[in-house]
C-alpha positions in Angstrom: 186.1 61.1 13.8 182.5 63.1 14.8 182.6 62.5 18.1 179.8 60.3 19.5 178.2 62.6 22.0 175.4 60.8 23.7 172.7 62.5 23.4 169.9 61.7 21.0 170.2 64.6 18.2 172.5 66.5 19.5 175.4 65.7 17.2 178.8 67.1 15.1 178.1 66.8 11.4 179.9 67.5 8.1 178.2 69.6 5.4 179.1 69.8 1.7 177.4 70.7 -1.1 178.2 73.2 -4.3 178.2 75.8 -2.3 179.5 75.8 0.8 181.3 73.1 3.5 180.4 73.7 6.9 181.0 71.8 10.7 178.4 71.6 12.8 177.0 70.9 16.1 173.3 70.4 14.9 170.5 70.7 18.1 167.5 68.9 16.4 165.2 67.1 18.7 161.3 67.7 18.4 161.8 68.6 22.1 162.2 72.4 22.0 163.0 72.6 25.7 165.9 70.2 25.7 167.1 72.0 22.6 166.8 75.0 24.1 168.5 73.7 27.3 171.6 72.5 24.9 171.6 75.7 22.9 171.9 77.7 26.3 174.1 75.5 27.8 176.8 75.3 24.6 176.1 79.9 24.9 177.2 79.7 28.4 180.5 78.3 27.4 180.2 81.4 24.1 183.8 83.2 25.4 185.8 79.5 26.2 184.6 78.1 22.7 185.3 81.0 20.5 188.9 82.2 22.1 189.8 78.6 23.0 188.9 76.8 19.8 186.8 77.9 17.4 187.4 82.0 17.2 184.9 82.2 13.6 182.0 80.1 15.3 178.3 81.4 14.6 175.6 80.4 16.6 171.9 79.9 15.0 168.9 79.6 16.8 167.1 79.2 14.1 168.8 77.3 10.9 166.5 76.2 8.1 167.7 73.1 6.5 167.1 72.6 2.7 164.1 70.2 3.8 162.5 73.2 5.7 163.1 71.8 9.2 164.7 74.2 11.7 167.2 73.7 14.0 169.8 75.3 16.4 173.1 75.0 14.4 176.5 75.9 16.3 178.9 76.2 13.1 181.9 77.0 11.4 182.1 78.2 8.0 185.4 77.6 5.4 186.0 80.7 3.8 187.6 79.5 0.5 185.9 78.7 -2.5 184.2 75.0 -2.2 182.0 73.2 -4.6 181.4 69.8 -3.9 181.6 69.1 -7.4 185.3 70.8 -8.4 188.1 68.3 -6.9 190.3 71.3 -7.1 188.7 72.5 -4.0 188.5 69.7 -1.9 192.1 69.5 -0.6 191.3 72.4 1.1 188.1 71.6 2.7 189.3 68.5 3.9 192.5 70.5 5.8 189.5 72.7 6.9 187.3 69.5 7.8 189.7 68.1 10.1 191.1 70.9 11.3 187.8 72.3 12.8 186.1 69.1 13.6 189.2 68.1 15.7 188.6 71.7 17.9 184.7 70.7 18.1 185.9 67.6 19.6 188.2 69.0 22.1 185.8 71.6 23.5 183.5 69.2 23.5 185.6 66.2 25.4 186.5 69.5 28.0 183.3 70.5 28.9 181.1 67.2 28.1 179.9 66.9 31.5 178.8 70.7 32.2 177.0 70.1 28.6 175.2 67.1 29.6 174.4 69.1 32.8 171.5 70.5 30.4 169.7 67.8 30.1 170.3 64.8 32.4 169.9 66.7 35.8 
């Protein structure tokens, strides 16, 4: 579904490739303060997110995508074999895919407003 969460690069994404399948709440303005308002506001909510709904979540302050850009990424990782290539692994991913994007959501939809707190006041 990826939530739309209205606020300009600050948003849940989907990662697959031969390696790895990830989901993600990417912080990737060129405004490092807002990013870092978002990062500290998402770490203030650190114990609700990870024994509420997401208890394997890693939080990156500094994530180097393939292009070289960095980012905050707020993630979680599947643990089985993936390779975006093999169709034998993407039943799996996709159990894991919805799954994990559908807790994303729900924290998010929960505590939207103290989120947006971060940046729009």
């Amino acid at each position: 579904m990826l939530y739309n969460t209205q606020i300009k690069d600050f948003s849940f994404k989907f990662v697959a490739d031969k390696n790895k399948a990830l989901v993600c709440l990417d912080i990737e303005s060129f405004d490092k303060n807002k990013n870092q308002l978002l990062f500290d506001q998402i770490l203030a909510l650190k114990t609700i997110i990870t024994d509420d709904y997401l208890p394997e979540i890693i939080f990156e302050t500094a994530y180097t995508l393939e292009n070289g850009k960095v980012i905050q990424r707020i993630y979680v990782e599947h643990k089985e074999k993936f390779n975006i290539h093999d169709k034998n692994t993407w039943r799996t991913a996709y159990e894991f895919f919805n799954a994990t994007m559908n807790q994303f959501e729900l924290f998010y939809e929960d505590y939207e407003d103290f989120i947006k707190q971060a940046v729009y006041n």
